[in-house]
FIGUNU-29033 format. One line per field, with one value per residue (C-alpha): residue in three letters; x, y, z. Coordinates in Angstrom, 3 decimals, always signed. Each point is the difference from the previous one (the first is absolute). Layout:
<recs>
rodo	(ala	...)
c1	(X	...)
c2	(Y	...)
c3	(Z	...)
</recs>
This chain:
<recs>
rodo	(unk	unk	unk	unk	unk	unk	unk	unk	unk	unk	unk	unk	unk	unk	unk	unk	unk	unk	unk	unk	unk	unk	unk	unk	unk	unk	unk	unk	unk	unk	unk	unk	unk	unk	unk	unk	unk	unk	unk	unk	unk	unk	unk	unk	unk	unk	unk	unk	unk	unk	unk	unk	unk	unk	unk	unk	unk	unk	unk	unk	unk	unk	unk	unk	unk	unk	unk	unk	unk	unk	unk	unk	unk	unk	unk	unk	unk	unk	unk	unk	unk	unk	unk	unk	unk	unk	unk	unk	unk	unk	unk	unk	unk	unk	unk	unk	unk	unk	unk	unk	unk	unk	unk	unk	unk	unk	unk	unk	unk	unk	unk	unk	unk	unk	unk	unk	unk	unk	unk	unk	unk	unk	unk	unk	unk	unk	unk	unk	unk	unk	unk	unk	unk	unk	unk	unk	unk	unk	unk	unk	unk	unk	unk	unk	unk	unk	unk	unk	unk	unk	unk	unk	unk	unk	unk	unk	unk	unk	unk	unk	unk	unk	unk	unk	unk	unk	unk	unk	unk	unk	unk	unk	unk	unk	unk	unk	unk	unk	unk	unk	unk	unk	unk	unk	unk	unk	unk	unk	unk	unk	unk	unk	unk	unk	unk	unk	unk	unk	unk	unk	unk	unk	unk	unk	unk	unk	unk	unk	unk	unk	unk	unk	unk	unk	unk	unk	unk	unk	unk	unk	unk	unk	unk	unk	unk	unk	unk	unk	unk	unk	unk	unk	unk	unk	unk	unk	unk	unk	unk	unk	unk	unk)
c1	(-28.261	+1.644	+0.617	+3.383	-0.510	+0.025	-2.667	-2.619	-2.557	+0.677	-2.383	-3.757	+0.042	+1.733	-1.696	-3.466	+1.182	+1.454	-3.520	-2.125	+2.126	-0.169	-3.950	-0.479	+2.410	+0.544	-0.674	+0.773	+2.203	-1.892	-3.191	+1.943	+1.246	-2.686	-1.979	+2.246	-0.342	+3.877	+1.933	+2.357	+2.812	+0.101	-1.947	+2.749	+2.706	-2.293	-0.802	+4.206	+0.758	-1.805	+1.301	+3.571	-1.215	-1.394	-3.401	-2.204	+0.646	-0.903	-0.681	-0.599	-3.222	-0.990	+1.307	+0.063	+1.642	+3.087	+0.536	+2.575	-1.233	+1.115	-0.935	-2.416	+1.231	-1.384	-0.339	-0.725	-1.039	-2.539	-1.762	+1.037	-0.149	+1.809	+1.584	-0.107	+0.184	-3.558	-1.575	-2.480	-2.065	-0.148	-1.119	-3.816	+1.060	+2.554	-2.766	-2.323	+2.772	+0.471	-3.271	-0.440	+2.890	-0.705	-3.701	+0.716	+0.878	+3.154	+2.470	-0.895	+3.257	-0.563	-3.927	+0.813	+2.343	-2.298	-2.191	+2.225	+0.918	-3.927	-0.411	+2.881	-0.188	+3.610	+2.334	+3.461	+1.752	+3.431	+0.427	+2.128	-2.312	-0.840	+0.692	-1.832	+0.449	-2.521	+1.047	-3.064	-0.207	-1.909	-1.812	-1.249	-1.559	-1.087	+2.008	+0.940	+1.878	+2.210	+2.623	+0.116	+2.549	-0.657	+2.979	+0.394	+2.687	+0.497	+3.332	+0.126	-2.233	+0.671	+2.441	-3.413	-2.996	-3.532	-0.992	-3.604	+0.014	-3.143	-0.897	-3.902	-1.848	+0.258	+3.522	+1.311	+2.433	+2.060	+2.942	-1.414	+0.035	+3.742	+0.910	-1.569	+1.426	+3.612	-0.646	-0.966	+2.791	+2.572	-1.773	+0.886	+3.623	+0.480	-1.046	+1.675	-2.841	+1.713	-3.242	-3.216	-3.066	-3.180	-3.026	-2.766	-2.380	+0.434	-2.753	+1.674	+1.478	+1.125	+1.652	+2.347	+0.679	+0.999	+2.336	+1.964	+0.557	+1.222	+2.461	-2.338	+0.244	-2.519	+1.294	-2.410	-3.919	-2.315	-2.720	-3.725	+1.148	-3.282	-3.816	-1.018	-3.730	+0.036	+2.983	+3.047	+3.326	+3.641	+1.987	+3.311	+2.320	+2.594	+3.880	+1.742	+4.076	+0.791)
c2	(+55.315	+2.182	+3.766	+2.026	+3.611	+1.357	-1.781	+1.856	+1.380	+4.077	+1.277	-0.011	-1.048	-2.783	-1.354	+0.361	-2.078	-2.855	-0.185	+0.158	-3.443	-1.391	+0.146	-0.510	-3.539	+0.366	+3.211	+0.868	+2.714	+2.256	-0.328	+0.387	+3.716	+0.951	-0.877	+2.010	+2.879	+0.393	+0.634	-2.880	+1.605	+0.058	-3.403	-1.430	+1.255	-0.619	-4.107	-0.064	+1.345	-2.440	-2.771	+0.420	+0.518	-3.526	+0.834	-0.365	-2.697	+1.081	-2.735	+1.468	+2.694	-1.823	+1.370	-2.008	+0.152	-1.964	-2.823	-2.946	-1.937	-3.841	-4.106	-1.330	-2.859	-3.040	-2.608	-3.691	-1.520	-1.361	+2.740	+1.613	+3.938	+2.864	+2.940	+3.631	+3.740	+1.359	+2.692	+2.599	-2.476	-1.881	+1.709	-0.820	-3.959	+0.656	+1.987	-3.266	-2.621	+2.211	+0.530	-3.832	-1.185	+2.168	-0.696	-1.157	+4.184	-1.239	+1.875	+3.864	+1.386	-1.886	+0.775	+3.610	-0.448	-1.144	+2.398	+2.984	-1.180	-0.937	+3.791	+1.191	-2.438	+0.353	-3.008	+1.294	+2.819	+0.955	+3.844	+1.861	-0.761	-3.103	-3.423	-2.591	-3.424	-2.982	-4.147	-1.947	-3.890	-1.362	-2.973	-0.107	+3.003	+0.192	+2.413	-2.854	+2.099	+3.224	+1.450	+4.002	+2.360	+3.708	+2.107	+3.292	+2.534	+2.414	-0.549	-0.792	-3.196	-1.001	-2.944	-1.389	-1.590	-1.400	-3.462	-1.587	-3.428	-2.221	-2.972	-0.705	-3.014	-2.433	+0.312	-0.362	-3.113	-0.195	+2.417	+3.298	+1.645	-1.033	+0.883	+3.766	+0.639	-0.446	+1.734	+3.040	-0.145	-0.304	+3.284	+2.081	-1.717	+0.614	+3.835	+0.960	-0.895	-0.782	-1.014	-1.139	-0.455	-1.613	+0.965	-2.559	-0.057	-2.361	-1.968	-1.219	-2.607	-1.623	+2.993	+0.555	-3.774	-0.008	+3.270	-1.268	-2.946	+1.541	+2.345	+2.695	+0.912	+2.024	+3.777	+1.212	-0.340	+2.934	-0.647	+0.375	+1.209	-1.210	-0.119	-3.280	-0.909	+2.168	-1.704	+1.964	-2.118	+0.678	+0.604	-2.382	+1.842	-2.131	+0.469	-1.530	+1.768	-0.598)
c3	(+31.292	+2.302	-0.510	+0.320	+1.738	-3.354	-2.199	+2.300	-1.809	-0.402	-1.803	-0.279	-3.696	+0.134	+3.331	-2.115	-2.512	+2.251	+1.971	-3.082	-0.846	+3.003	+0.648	-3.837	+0.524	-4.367	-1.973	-3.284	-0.567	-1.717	+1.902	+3.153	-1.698	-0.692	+3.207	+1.844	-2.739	-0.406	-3.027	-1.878	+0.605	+4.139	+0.235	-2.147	+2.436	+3.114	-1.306	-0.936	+3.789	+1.426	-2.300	+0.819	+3.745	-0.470	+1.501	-3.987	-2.610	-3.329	-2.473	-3.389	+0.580	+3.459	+3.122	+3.464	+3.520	-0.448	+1.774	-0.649	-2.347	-0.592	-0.845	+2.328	+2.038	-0.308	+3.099	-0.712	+3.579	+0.724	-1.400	-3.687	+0.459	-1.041	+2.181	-1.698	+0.276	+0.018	-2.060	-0.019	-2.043	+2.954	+2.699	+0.043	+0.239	+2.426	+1.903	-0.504	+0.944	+3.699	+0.753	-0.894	+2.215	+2.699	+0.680	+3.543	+0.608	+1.591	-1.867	+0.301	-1.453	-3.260	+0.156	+0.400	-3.421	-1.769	+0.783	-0.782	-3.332	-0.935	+1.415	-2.186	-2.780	-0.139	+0.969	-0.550	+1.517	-1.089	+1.518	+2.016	+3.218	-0.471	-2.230	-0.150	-1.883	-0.015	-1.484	-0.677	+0.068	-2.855	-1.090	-3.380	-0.199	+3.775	+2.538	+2.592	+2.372	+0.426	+1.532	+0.472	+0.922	+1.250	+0.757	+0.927	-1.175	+3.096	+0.634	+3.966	-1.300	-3.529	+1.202	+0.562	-2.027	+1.387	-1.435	-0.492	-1.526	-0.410	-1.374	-1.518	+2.214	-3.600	+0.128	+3.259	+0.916	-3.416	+0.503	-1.461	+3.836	+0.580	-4.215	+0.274	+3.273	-1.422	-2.942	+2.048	+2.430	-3.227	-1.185	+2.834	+0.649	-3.959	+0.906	+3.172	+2.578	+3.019	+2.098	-1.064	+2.264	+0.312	+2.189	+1.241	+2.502	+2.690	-0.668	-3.113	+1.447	-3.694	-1.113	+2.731	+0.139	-3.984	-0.076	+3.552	-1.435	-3.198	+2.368	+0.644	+3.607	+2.082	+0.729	+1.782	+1.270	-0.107	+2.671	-1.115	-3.531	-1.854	+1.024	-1.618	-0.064	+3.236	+2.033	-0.121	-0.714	-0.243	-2.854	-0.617	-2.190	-1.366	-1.853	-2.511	-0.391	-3.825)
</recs>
């Protein structure tokens, strides 16, 4: 999902349209025209710009931010669950499954994700700033877990992408961890990410243990990063090189 210099947005119009999609997640094509009060004719060639740009999908007369889609996976352990892209349509369960996994408030750059998208109430970005892809682990119909990707597209930094991955309490100790870690880490190898990273607080002891162990190693500490329940503690950012 990475932009060349010259799929930048350069015009107004055609930015309008690309943000009404994005916060809108779906939109039909002809409500989206006329919600932005523009004629057929320069929607049409704004919504086919942005097609061959690869930053809207258009299936039919619904319009989306496009994003890669493809079969779930399917794991068999000792737990049966599926691995897939998320949607729009599933941002206020992804918002639940965070907020559920991360009770213990030891996790504040995934917290502060899941605020901004319940802020937003958009879950994908795919712009010339920023991109941003999320895979969900699923049990029946229950989020179990998810891995999320946030990269930005200045170019001194977009060899880079910032990971949160969680798993909910129910579902912890069967492989889903471990199984949406690599499938974010294939994402950003499969898309030119050089270095991903991974920012905990100290205290979360758990966290650092599980990504070192996976090959993560510790880059750098910030000293008194976060004010938790009024104690100040360092931050541990960690590395993975794809």
């Amino acid at each position: 999902m990475q932009f060349s210099d010259d799929l930048e947005f350069s015009d107004r119009e055609r930015k309008e349209v690309y943000d009404y999609v994005e916060r809108h997640g779906r939109v039909d094509y002809h409500r989206g025209r006329k919600a932005l009060g523009m004629d057929e004719a320069p929607f049409g060639h704004y919504v086919a710009s942005l097609e061959r740009g690869g930053f809207v999908e258009r299936d039919g007369d619904e319009l989306r931010v496009a994003f890669e889609s493809e079969a779930p996976e399917r794991f068999d352990e000792e737990l049966s669950f599926h691995i897939r892209q998320a949607g729009e349509e599933d941002l206020e369960a992804l918002v639940a499954a965070i907020r559920e996994a991360l009770a213990d408030g030891t996790y504040i750059v995934a917290e502060n994700f899941a605020d901004v998208i319940d802020r937003e109430h958009v879950l994908l970005r795919h712009n010339e700033v920023r991109s941003r892809v999320v895979f969900l682990a699923t049990v029946a119909d229950d989020v179990a877990g998810w891995v999320h990707l946030d990269a930005p597209e200045v170019a001194k930094l977009d060899h880079t992408a910032e990971m949160t991955v969680g798993v909910v309490p129910e579902y912890r100790g069967h492989g889903v961890g471990s199984r949406l870690l690599d499938r974010g880490m294939r994402w950003a190898k499969e898309h030119g990410y050089e270095k991903v990273y991974n920012s905990v607080p100290a205290t979360n002891e758990s966290a650092i243990d599980w990504l070192g162990a996976r090959g993560w190693e510790v880059e750098a500490v910030r000293e008194n990063h976060y004010r938790i329940d009024g104690a100040y503690v360092d931050e541990v950012m960690m590395a993975y090189y794809a």
